[in-house]
N, C-alpha and C positions, 0 to 999 in steps of 0.2 A: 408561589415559589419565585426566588428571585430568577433573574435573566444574565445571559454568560455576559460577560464584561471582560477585557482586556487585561491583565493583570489581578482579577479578582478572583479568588479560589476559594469564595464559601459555599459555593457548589460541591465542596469534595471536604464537608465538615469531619473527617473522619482521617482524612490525609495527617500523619502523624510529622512526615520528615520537615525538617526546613525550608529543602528546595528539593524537588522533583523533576530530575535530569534525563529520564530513559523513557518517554515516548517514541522513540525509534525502537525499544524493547518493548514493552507493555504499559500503556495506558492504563493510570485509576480511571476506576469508574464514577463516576458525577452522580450527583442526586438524579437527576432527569432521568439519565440511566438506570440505576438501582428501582426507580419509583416504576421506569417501564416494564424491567423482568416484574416485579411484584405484582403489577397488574395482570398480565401476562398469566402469572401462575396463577392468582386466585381466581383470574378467567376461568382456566382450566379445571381447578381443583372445584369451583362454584356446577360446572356444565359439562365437562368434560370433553365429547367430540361437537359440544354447543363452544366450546374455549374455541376451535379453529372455524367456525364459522363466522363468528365475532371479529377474527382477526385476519383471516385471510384478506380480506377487500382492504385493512386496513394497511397489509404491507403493500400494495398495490399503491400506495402515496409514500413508504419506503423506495419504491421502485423510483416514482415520480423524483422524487428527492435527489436522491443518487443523481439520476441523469443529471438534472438542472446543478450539478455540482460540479460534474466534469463535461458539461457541455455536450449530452448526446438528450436522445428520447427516451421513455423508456421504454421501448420496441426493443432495444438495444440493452438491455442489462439483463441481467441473469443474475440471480442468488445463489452463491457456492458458498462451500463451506471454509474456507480459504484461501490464499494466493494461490498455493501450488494445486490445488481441484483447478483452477482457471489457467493456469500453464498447463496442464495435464490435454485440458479440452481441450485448449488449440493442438497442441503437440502430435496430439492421438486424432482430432476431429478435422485434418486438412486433408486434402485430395492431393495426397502425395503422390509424384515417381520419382521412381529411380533413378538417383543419379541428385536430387534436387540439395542445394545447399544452404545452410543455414548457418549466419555468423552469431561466434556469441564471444562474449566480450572475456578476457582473464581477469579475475578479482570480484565478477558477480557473484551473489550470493546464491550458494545451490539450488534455492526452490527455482530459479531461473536458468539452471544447468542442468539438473537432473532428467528432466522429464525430456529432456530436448535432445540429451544421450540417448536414454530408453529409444525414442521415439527414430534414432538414427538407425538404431540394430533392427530395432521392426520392420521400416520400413526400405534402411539400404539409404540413405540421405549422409551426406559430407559436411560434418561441424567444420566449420572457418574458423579458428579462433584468433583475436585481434587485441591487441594491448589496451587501456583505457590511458598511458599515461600523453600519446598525443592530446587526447581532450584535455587532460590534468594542464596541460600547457597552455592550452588555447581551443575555444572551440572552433575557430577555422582551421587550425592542424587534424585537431579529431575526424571534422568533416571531409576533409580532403581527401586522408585517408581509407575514412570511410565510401566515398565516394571510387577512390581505384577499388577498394572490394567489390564495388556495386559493377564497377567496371565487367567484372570476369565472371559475373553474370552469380546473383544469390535470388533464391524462391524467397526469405523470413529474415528480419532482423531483430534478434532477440533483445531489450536492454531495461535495466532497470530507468525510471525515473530520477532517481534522486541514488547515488551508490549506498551501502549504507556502511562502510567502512568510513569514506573522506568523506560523504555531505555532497560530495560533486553531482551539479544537479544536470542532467543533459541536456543538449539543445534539443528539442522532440521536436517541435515544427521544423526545425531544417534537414533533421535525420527525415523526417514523415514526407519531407516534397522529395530530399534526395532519393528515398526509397520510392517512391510515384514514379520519378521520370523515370528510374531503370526497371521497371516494374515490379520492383518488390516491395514484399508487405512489412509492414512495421508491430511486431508485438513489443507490449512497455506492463514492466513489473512495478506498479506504482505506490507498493505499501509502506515506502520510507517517505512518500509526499503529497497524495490526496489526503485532506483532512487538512495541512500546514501550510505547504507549497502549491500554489494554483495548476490546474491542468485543463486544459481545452482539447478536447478528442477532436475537433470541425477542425485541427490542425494538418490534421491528415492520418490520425493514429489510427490504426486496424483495429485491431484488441489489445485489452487493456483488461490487469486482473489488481486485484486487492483484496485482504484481509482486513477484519475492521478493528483490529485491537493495538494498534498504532497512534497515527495520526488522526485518524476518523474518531479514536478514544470510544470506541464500544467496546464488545466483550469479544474471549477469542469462542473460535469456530463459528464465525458466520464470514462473510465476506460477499463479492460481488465480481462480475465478470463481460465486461463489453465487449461487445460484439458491434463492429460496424452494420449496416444494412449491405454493403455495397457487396459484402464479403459475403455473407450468411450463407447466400447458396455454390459457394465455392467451399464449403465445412460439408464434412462426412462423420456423421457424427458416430462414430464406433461403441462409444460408450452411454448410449439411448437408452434410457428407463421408460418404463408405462405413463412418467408424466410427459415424456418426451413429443408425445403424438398432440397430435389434434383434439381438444375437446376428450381430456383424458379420461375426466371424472361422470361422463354422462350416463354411464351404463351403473353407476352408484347414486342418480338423484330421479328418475326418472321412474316410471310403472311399467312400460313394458321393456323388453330384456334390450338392452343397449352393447352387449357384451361382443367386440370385435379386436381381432391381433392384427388387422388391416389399416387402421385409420394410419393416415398419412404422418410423417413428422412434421413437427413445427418448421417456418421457415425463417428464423430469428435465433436472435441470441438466447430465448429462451427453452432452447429444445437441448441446451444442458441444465437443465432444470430435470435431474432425472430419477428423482425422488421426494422424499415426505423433508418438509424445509425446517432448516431451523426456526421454528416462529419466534423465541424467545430472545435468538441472538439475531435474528433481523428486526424485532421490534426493536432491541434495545441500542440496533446500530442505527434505528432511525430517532431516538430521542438525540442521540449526539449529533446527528447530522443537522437535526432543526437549530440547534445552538450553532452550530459550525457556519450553515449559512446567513445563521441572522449575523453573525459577528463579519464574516466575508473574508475569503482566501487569503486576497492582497494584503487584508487588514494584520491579519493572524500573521502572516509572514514577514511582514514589516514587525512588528511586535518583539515576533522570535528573533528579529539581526538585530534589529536594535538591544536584545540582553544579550547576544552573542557576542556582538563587536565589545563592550565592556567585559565580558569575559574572557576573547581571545585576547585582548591588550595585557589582562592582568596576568593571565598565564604565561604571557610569551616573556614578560617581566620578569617572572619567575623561569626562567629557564627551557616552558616545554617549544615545543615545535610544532606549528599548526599546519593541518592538514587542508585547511577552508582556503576554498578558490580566491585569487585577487578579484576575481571579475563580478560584475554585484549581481550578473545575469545567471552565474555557474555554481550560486549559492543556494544551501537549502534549508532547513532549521536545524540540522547536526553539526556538532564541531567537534571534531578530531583530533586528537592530541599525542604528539608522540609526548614519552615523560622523561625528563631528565635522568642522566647515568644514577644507575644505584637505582630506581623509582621502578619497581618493577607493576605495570597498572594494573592487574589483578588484586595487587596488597593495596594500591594506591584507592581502586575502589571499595576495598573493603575498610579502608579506614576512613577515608569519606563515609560509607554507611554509619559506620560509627557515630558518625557525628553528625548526622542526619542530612545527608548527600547523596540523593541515587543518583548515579550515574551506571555507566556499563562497558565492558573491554571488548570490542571488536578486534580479534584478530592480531593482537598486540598492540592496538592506539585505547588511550581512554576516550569515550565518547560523550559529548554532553545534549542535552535533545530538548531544549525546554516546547510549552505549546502554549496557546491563550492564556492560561490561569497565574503562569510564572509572572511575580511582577520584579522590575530590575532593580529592585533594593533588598532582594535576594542576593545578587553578586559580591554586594564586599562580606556577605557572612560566607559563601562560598568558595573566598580568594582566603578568610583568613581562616577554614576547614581544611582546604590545602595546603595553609602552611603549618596547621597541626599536622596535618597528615605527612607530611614529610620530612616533618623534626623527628616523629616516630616512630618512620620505615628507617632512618639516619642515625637513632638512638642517640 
């Protein structure tokens, strides 16, 4: 089978549209991918509980992958079932008290808010909420800001990686020392930018959750979930399953009766690992990762601005308004678009689908997200998609 290449999409011979704009939504799935569920299943269907014996040790180099992608071990990773499973563990798995504050940002996307409300009524913990548009300005206004928060004393800083309304990508290593020196910990929601956008955990980041059917372009419900070491024994993990312990599976491989509700938890990221794993959707999140790192972060991200900058030119030409950071540091692979009066982006997307355009509306902006495969002689079919699309919503 051929090897992922920069602009080349015969990996995804199936892909019907023109251009393929909403990896910040849902990722096609690649040959690589599709060929691994396949195996996966006729594992299964060939041997049945012989299918996870085959493949357990094999995600076990899933695991490996993962880390060497954002820069941890993989002592450090845990298999969830998505984002919000991995905001959920920390949320519910910290050695809370009373009284302890946690900022989270206005304009993050719920899976990064939700669980961190819940987890506020359980446990009697004080939400900070703090604007994103100091960042939007400058990342040493953000930080500044951020830094008087840190001042009046917060336990967690909640934040996505990359927003996924604007593209706004955050500075994480200066938020990760700011939160170090005042002692607080840094959670980062990173499924608008692992896979596209580079991410280094040895920055300082605490935990760190993603889903793989984004940027990582695997399938949805599997995902992943870092765990620093330094942290692991400061997690309570409240919500422990039977894989959660020590040497879970022994008292099922073994002759005489191994059968104990005593053995110890795990002391790692993996003791959210508290059940029977996706095998299918972590195999197949590891056939895209072996493409993702042969092709390399930096690579893929330089890629994606460079078809972006010709796409925000020709838009802004046209009348929209872009959301994308001036700063090259504040950028991520999404571009943002307010749409011209009368253009309302919901119609504006649907008639780009039309004409074979996915794109997707966050929140009232049109969003464009390309990954590797896009190549940028895609954009003038897409600049003159939008200008049928707009003669049409304009009749």
């Amino acid at each position: 089978m051929a090897k992922a290449a920069l602009g080349d999409r015969s990996l995804f011979p199936d892909l019907t549209c023109v251009a393929y704009l909403a990896h910040a939504a849902i990722a096609p799935l690649s040959a690589p991918v599709r060929d691994r569920i396949a195996e996966v299943s006729a594992s299964y269907a060939r041997g049945g509980m012989a299918g996870f014996g085959e493949w357990a040790p094999r995600l076990q180099q899933v695991r490996k992958d993962l880390a060497a992608l954002i820069g941890a071990s993989p002592r450090e990773i845990a298999f969830v079932s998505n984002t919000t499973h991995g905001v959920i563990d920390i949320a519910f798995g910290l050695r809370w008290r009373k009284g302890d504050r946690v900022l989270l940002f206005e304009g993050e996307f719920p899976a990064n808010v939700t669980p961190w409300q819940q987890a506020a009524q359980e446990f009697g913990l004080e939400l900070c909420w703090h604007s994103l548009e100091p960042f939007h300005r400058s990342a040493e206004e953000g930080l500044s800001e951020l830094e008087r928060a840190l001042d009046r004393g917060l336990r967690i800083v909640a934040v996505s990686a990359v927003q996924y309304k604007t593209g706004l990508r955050m500075p994480l290593s200066e938020m990760a020392a700011l939160c170090r020196r005042h002692g607080a910990e840094l959670f980062v929601d990173a499924i608008q930018a692992v896979g596209a956008t580079p991410i280094d955990v040895s920055c300082g980041i605490d935990y760190l959750s993603s889903g793989s059917h984004k940027h990582l372009m695997g399938a949805e419900g599997a995902g992943f979930l870092y765990v620093a070491d330094r942290c692991a024994s400061g997690c309570d993990p409240r919500l422990a399953g039977w894989l959660s312990h020590e040497d879970p599976i022994e008292f099922l491989i073994r002759d005489e009766p191994r059968l104990r509700y005593d053995n110890p938890l795990k002391t790692s990221a993996q003791v959210f690992e508290i059940g029977t794993t996706n095998v299918m959707g972590i195999a197949a999140l590891g056939a895209s990762v072996e493409s993702l790192r042969a092709l390399g972060a930096d690579a893929i991200h330089a890629h994606a601005n460079a078809y972006l900058d010709a796409m925000e030119h020709g838009l802004i030409e046209r009348g929209f308004i872009s959301h994308r950071s001036r700063a090259a540091a504040a950028r991520s692979t999404l571009l943002s678009m307010s749409t011209p009066n009368g253009v309302p982006p919901t119609r504006l997307s649907a008639e780009l689908g039309k004409r074979g355009v996915v794109c997707n509306t966050p929140d009232g902006l049109v969003r464009f997200s390309p990954h590797w495969p896009n190549h940028p002689d895609e954009v003038p079919k897409v600049l003159g998609a939008v200008d049928e699309a707009v003669a049409e919503i304009h009749g």
